[in-house]
ZAMIRO-33645 format. One line per 8 residues: number of its first residue (from 1); for each residue x, y, z of N, C-alpha, C, O. Coordinates in nm, 4 decimals. Layout:
BEGIN
NUM = X,Y,Z,X,Y,Z,X,Y,Z,X,Y,Z | ...
END
This chain:
BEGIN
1 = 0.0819,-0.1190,0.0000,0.0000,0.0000,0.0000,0.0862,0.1252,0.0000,0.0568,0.2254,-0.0653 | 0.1946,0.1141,0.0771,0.2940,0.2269,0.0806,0.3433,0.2811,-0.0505,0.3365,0.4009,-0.0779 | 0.4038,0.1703,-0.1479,0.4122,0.2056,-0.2836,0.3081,0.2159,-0.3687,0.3389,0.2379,-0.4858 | 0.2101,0.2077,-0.3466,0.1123,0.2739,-0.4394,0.0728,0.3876,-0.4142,0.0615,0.4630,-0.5109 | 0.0381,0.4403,-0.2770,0.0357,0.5944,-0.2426,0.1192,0.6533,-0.3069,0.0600,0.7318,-0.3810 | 0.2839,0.6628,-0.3274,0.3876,0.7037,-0.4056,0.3825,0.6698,-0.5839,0.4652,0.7037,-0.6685 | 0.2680,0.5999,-0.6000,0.2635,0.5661,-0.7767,0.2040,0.6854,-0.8128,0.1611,0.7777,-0.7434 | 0.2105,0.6603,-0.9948,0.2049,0.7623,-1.0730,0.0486,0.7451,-1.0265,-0.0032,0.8422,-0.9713
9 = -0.0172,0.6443,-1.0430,-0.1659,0.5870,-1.0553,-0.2549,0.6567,-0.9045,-0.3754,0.6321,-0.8999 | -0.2064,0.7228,-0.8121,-0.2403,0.7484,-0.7186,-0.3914,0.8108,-0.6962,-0.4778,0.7773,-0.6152 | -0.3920,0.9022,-0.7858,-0.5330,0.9904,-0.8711,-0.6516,0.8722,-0.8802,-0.7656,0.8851,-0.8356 | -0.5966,0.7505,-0.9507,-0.6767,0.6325,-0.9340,-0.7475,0.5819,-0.8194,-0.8656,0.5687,-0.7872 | -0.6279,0.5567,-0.7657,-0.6436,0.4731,-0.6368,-0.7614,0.6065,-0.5215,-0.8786,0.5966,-0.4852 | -0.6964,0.6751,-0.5070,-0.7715,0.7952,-0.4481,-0.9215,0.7794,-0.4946,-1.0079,0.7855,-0.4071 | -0.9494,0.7646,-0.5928,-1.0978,0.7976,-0.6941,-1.1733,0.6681,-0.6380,-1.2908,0.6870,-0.6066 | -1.1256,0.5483,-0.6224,-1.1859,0.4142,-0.6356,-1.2063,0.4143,-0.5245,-1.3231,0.3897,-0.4946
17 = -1.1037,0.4418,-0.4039,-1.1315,0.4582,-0.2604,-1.2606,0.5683,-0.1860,-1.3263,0.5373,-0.0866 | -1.2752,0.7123,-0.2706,-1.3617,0.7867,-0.2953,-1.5650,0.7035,-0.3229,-1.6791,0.7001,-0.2768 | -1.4914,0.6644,-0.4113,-1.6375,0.6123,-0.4691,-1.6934,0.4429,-0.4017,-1.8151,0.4250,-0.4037 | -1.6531,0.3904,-0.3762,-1.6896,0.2770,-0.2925,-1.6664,0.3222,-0.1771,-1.6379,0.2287,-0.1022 | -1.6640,0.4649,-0.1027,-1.6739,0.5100,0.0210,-1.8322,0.5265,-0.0010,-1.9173,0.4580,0.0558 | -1.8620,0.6514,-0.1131,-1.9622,0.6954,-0.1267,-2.0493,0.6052,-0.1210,-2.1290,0.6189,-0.0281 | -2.0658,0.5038,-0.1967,-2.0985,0.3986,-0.2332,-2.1617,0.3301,-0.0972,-2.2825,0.3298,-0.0736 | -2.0740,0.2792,-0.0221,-2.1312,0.2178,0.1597,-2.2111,0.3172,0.2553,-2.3022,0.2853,0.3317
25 = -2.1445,0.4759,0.2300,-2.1828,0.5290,0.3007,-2.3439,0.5782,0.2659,-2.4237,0.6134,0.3527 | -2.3624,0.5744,0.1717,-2.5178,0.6184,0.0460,-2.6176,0.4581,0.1453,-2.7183,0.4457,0.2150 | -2.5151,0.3748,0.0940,-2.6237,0.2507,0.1149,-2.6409,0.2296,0.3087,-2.7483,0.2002,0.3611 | -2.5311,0.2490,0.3750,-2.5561,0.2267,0.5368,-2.6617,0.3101,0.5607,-2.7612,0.2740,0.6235 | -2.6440,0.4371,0.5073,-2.7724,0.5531,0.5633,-2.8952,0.5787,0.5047,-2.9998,0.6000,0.5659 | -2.8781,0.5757,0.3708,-3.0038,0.5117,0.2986,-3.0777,0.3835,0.2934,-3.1960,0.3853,0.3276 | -3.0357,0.2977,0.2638,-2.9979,0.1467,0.2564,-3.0562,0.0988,0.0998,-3.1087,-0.0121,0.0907 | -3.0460,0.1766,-0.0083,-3.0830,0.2188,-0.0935,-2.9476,0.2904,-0.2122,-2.8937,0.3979,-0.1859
33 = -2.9212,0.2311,-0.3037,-2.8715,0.3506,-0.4146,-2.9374,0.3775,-0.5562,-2.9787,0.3012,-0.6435 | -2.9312,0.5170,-0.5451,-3.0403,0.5471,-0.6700,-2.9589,0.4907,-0.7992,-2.8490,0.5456,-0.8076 | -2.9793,0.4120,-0.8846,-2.9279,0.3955,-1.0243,-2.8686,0.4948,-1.0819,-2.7543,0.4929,-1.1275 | -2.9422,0.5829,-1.0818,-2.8970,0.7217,-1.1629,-2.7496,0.7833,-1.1226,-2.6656,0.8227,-1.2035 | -2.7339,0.7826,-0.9440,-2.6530,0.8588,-0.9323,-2.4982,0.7652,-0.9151,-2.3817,0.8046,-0.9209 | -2.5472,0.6478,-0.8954,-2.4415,0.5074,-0.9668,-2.3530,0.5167,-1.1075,-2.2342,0.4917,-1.1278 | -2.4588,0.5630,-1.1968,-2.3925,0.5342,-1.3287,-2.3342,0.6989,-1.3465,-2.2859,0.7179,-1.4582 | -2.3318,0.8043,-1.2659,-2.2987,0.9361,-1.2906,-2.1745,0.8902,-1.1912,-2.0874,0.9611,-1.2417
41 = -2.1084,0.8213,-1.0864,-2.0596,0.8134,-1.0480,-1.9030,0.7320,-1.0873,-1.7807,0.7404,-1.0765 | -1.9927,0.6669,-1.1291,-1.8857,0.5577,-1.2368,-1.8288,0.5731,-1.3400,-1.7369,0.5036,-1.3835 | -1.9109,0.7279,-1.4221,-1.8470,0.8029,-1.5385,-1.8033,0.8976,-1.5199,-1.7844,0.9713,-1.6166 | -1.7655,0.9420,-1.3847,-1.6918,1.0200,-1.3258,-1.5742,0.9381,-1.3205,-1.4871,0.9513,-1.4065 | -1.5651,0.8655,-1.2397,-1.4514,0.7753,-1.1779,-1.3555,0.7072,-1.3301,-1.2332,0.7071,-1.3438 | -1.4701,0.6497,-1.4370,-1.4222,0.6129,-1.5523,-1.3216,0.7607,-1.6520,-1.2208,0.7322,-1.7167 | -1.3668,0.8836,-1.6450,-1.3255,0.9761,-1.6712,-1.1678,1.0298,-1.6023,-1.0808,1.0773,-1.6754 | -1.1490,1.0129,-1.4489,-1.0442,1.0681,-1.3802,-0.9836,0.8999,-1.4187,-0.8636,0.9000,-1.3912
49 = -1.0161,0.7952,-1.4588,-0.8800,0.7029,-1.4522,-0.8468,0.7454,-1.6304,-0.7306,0.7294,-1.6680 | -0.9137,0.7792,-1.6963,-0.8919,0.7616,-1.8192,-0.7842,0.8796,-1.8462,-0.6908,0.8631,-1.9246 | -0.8074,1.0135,-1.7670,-0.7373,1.1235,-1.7691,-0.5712,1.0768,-1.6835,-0.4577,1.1162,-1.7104 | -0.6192,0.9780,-1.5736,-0.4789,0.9649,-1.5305,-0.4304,0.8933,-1.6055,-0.3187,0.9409,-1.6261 | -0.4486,0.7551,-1.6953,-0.3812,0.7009,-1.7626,-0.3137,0.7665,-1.8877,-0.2144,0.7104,-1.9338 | -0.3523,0.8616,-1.9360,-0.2853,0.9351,-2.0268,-0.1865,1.0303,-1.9622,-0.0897,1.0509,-2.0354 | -0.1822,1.1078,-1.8214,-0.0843,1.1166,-1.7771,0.0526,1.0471,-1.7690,0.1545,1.0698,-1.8342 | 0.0257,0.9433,-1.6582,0.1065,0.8394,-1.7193,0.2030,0.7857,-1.7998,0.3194,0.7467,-1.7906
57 = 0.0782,0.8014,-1.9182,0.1474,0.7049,-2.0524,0.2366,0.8173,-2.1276,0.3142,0.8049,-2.2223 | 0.1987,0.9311,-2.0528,0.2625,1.0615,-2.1763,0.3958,1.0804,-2.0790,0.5060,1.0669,-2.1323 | 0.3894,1.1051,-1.9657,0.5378,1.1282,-1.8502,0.5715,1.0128,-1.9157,0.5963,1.0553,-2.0285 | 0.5941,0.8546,-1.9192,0.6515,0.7778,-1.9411,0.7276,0.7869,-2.0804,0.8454,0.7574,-2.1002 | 0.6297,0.8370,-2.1780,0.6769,0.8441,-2.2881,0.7924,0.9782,-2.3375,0.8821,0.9798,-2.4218 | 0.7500,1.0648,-2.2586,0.8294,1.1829,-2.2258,0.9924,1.1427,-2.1723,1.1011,1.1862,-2.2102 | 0.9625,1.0580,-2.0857,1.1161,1.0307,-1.9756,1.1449,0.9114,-2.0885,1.2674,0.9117,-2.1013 | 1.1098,0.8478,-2.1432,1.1897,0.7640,-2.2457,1.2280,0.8420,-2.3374,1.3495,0.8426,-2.3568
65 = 1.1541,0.9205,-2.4124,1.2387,1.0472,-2.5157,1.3601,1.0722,-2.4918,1.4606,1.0275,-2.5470 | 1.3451,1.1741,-2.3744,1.4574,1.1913,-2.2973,1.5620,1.1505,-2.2524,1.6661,1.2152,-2.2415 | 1.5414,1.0287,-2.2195,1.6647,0.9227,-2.1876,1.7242,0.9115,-2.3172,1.8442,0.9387,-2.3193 | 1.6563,0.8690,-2.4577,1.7122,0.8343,-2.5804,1.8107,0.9279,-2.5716,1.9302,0.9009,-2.5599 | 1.7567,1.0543,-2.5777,1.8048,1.1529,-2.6102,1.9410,1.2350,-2.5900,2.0101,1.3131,-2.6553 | 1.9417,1.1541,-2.4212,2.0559,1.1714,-2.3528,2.2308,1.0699,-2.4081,2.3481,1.0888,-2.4404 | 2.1516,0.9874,-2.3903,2.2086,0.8515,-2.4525,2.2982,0.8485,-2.6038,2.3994,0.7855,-2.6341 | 2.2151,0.9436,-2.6808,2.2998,0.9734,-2.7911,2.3858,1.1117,-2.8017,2.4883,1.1318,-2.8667
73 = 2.3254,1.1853,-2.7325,2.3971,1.2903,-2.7498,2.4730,1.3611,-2.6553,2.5365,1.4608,-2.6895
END
């Protein structure tokens, strides 16, 4: 758990922990979740991983540039 707090993916992890909070806490006090605000929740959550994975994939691709870059010249 320690190294994933420190991952790039953290934004993730944060979001999923967020929303299956919401998620128990909606249903313990309600005991009930509305559909509606389920699937607005999940295309939220689907949205911030999709935005972090292109973070990610672009720093990664960035620091490999870079390294090439170093490497030859």
């Amino acid at each position: 758990m320690k190294n994933l707090s420190h991952s790039e993916w953290r934004l993730s992890v944060m979001a999923l922990a967020a929303l299956i909070g919401a998620f128990v806490a909606i249903f313990v006090v309600l005991g009930e979740l509305n559909s509606t605000f389920v699937i607005w929740c999940l295309a939220v959550f689907a949205l911030v991983v999709a935005g972090n994975a292109i973070y990610v994939f672009n720093k990664r691709k960035k620091h490999e540039t870079e390294s090439r870059n170093h490497d030859h010249g």
